[in-house]
C-alpha positions in Angstrom: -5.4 -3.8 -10.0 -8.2 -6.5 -9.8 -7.1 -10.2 -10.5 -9.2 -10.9 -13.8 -9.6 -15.0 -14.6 -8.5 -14.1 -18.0 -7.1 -11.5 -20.0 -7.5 -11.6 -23.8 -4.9 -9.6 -25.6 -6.8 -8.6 -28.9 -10.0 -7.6 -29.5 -10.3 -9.2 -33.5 -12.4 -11.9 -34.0 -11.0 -14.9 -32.5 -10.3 -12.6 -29.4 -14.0 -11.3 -28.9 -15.2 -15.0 -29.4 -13.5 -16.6 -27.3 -14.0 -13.8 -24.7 -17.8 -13.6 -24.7 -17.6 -17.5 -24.8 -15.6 -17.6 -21.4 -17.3 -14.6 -20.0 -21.0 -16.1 -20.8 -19.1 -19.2 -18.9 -18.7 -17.3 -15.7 -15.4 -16.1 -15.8 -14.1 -12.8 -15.2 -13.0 -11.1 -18.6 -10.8 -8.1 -19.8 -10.2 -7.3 -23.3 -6.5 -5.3 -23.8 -6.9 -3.7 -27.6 -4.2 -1.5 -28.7 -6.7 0.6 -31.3 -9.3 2.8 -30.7 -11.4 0.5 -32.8 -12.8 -3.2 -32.4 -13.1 -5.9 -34.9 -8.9 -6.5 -35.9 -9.1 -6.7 -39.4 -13.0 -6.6 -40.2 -12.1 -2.5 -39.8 -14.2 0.7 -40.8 -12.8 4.6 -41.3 -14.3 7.4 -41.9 -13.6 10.1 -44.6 -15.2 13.2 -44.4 -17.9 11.3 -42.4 -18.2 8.7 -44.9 -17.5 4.9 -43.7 -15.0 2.7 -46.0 -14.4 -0.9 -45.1 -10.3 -0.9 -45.4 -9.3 -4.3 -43.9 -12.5 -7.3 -44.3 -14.2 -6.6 -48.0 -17.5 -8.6 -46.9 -18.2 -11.6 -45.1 -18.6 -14.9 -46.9 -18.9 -18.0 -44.9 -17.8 -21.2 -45.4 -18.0 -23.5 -42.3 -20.9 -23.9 -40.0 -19.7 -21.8 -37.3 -19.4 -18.6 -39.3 -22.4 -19.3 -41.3 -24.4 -19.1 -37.9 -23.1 -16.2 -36.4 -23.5 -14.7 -40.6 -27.4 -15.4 -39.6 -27.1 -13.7 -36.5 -26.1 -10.6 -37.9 -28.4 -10.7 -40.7 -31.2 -11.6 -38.2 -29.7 -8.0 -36.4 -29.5 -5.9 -39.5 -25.7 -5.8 -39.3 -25.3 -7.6 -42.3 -27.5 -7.7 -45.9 -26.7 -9.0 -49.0 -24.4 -7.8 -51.9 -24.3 -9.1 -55.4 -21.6 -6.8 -57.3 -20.9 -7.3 -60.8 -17.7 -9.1 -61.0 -14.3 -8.9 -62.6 -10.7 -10.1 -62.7 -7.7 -8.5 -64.0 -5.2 -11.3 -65.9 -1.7 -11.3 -65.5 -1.4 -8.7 -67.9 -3.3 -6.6 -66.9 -6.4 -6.9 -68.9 -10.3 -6.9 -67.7 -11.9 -10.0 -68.0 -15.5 -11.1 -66.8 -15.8 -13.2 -63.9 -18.2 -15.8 -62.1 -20.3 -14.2 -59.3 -18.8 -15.4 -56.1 -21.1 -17.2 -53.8 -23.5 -15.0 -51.4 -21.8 -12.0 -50.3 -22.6 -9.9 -47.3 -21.9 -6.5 -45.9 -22.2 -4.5 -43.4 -24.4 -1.0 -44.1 -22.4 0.4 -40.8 -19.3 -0.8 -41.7 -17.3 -4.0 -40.8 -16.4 -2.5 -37.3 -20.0 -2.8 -36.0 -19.4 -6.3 -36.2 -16.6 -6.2 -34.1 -18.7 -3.4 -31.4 -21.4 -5.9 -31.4 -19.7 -8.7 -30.5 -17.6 -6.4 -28.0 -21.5 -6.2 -26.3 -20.9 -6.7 -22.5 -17.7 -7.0 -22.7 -14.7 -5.2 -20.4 -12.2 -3.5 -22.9 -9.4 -1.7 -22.3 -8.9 -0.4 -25.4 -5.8 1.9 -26.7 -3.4 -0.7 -24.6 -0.7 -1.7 -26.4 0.5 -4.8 -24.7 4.4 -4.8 -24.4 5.6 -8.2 -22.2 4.0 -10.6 -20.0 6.1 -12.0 -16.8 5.1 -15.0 -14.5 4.5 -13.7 -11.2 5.1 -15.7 -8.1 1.9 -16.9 -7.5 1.9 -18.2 -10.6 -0.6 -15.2 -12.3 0.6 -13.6 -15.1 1.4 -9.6 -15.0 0.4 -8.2 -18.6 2.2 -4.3 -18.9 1.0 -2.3 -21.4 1.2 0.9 -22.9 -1.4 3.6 -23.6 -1.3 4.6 -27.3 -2.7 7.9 -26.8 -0.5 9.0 -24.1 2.0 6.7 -23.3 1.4 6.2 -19.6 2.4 2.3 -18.6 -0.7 0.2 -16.8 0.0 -2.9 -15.9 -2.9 -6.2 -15.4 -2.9 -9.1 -13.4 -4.6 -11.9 -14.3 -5.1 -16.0 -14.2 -5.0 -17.2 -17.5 -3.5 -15.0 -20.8 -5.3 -15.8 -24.3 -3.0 -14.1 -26.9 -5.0 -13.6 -29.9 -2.9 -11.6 -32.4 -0.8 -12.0 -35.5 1.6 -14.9 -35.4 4.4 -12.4 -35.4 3.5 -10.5 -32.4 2.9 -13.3 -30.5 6.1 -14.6 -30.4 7.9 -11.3 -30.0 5.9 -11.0 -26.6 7.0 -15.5 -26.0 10.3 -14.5 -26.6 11.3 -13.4 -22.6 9.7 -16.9 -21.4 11.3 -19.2 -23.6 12.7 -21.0 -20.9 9.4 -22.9 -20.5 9.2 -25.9 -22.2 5.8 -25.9 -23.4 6.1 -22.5 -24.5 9.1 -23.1 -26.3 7.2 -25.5 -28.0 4.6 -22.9 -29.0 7.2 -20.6 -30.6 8.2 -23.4 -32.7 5.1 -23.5 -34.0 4.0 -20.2 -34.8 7.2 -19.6 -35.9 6.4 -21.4 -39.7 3.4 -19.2 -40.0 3.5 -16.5 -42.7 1.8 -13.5 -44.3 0.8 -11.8 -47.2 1.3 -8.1 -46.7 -1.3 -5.1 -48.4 -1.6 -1.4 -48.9 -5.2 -0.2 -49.0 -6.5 2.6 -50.5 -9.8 4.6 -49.3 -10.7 7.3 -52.1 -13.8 9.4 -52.5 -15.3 10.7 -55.7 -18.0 12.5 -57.1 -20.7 10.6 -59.0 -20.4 13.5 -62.3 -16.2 12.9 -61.9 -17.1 9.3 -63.0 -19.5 9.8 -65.9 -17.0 12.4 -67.4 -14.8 9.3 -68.0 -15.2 6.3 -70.5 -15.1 3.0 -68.5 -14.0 -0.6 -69.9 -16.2 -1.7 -66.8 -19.5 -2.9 -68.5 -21.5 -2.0 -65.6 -22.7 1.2 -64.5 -20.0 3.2 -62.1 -22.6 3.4 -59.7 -23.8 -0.2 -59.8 -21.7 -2.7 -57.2 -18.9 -3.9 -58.5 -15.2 -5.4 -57.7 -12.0 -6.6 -59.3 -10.1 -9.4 -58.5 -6.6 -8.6 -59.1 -3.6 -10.6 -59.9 -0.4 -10.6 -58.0 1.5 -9.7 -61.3 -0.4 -6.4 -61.1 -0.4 -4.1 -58.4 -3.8 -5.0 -57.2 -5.3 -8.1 -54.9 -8.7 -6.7 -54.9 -10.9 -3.4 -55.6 -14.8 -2.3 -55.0 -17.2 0.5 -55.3 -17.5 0.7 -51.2 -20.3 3.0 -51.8 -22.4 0.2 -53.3 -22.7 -1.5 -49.4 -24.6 1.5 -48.4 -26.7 4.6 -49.3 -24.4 7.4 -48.5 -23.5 10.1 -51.7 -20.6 10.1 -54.0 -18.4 7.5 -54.8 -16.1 5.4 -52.4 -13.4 3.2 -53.8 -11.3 0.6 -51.9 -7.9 -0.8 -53.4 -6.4 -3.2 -51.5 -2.5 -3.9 -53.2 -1.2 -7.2 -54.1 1.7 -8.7 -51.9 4.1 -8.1 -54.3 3.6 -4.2 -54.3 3.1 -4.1 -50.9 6.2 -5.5 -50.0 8.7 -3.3 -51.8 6.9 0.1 -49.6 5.8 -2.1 -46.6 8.9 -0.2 -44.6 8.8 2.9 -46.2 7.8 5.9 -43.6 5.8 7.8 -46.6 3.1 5.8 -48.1 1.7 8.9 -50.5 4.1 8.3 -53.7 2.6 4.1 -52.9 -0.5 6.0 -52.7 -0.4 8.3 -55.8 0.8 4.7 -58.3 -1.8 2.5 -57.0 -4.5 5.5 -58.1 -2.6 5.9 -61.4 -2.5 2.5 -62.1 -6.1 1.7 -61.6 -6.8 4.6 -63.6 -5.0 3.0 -66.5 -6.3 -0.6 -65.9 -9.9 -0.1 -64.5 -11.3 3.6 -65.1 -9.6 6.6 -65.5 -11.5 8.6 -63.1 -10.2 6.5 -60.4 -7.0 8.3 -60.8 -8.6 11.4 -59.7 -10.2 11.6 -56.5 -11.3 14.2 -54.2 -9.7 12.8 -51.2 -7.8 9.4 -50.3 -5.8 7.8 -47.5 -3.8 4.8 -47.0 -3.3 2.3 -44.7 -0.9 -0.4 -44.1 -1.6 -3.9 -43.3 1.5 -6.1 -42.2 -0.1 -9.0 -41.6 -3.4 -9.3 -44.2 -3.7 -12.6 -45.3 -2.1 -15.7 -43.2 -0.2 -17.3 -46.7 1.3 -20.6 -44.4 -1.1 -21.3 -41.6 0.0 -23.1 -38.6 -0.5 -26.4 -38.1 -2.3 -26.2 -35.3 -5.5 -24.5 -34.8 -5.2 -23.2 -31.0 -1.8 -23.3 -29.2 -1.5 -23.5 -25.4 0.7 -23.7 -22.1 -0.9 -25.4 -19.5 2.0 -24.8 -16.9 3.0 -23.0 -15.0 -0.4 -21.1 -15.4 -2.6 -21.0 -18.4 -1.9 -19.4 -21.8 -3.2 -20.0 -25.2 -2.6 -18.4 -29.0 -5.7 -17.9 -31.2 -6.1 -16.1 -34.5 -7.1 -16.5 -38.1 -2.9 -18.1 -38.3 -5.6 -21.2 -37.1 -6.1 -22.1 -40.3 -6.9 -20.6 -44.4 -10.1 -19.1 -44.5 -9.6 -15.7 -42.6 -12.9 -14.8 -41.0 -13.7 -18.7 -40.6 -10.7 -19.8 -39.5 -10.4 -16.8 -36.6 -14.3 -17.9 -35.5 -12.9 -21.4 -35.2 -10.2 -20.9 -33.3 -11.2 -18.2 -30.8 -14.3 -20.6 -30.2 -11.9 -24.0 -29.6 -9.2 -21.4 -27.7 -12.1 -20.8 -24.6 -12.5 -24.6 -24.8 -8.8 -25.2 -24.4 -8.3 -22.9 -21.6 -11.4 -24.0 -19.6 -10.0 -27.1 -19.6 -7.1 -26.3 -17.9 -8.6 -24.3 -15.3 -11.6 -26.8 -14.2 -12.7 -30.2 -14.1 -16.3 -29.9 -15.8 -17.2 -29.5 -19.5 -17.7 -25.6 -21.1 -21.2 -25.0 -21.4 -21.7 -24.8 -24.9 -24.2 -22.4 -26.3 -25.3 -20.9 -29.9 -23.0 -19.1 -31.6 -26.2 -16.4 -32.1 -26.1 -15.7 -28.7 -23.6 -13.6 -29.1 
């Protein structure tokens, strides 16, 4: 197997940034993603050919960084606007009328072209599930993984490691090379990081379904429109999908609050989670979103970083390179993962040469 200058565990945001920054640098780059898909959590599926954004709802910058690369993709057509008619559910339950939310942007493709596009020129290895990395002698790092769809064990060699992955896995895979100091040091600190968990919904309706049904919504079934839940309800957040794009029918997302997430997070059948979340928008939203045609359900252990690390980038210089990134970095999800996949390419150049990181656009990517 080839000796790669750095391998970058990950293919989410932070780990495609901070991959095409070091790769645009001159180094040599691979990509190990244990999903078919790129993009982490800014993820797309398809039901019956239809896409539904299940993991990123839009993209709404709020520092410089992810404002630019926002312009980028709008500049590409990845991205347009969306202005959905806004709601809230109170603690009881009850609809209530809500502020539009600053600009709002989606993707017509799905979330996951954002994560293909930034995957452009790129070497991925995708459907590798990393399972430990060892210090060889020469002080390289050997990264084993294992294929997802198959099972067959591969194993990479390469300079520098950037990990950039939920808190949790990272220090699982720290845990066999605790004995060094500075990484010690970096389990410590990723250790205080925590997570909201979620359950996400993907339903599919047809448009007459809905206009059989009264509605408390004020707008149009059609029209866009989301709910912001509250965690004494079942729900964090729910949107006509359908509305990002021209496709037919109606596609709902529900994304569950913590609180119901975490009393099915461990249970091996998700349906009857499924089946209450449908019934309970049904009774709190619009009854015909208890009745779809179709649905799945996914589960996200790590959604939302609740207790960020302190730190946005982590990093062992010795004995060979290997640095944390992820959207742990900091409170602002999308922004926060930008931010520190961007600074993680700076930290680890810097421990592997003497002059500065060329610095270019972020819409270069």
């Amino acid at each position: 197997m080839t000796l790669q200058d750095v391998a970058v565990v990950g293919a989410g945001l932070a780990g495609l940034v901070c991959a095409q920054r070091l790769q645009q640098a001159g180094y040599a780059v691979t990509v190990l993603e244990k999903s078919r898909g790129l993009g982490g959590r800014m993820a797309t599926r398809r039901i019956d050919g239809m896409p539904l954004d299940h993991g990123a709802r839009y993209v709404q910058p709020q520092s410089e960084p992810l404002q630019a690369l926002t312009q980028h993709w709008l500049d590409q057509q990845l991205l347009t606007p969306w202005q959905p008619h806004t709601y809230r559910l109170d603690r009881t339950g009850q609809l209530q009328p809500d502020r539009l939310p600053p600009p709002c942007y989606v993707a017509p493709e799905g979330m996951s072209a954002l994560g293909k596009a930034l995957a452009t020129g790129l070497t991925v290895q995708r459907q590798q599930r990393v399972t430990a990395i060892a210090l060889e002698r020469d002080k390289t790092w050997a990264i084993t993984t294992t294929r997802t769809d198959g099972g067959a064990i591969v194993i990479h060699h390469a300079k520098a490691i950037v990990l950039a992955l939920p808190a949790p896995q990272i220090a699982d895979l720290l845990v066999p090379l605790s004995a060094i100091a500075t990484i010690a040091e970096m389990q410590q600190a990723i250790a205080a990081v925590t997570y909201a968990p979620c359950l996400t919904v993907m339903a599919q309706y047809s448009a007459p379904l809905a206009s059989q049904f009264p509605t408390p919504l004020p707008c149009p079934p059609t029209a866009p429109w989301m709910v912001e839940g509250h965690d004494e309800t079942p729900f964090f957040w729910i949107g006509l999908d359908s509305s990002k794009r021209q496709v037919p029918g109606l596609n709902v997302v529900l994304h569950s609050s913590a609180r119901f997430a975490e009393s099915w997070l461990d249970a091996p059948n998700l349906q009857p989670a499924g089946e209450a979340l449908l019934t309970q928008a049904g009774k709190l939203i619009a009854p015909w979103l208890a009745h779809p045609d179709r649905w799945q359900i996914h589960r996200w252990r790590y959604a939302r970083v609740t207790t960020p690390c302190r730190d946005r980038v982590l990093t062992s210089s010795t004995p060979a390179p290997l640095v944390a990134c992820g959207d742990w970095g900091g409170d602002l999800q999308l922004d926060s993962a930008l931010e520190s996949g961007w600074a993680t390419a700076a930290v680890l150049h810097a421990a592997c040469s003497d002059f500065p990181l060329p610095d270019f656009p972020i819409g270069l990517f």
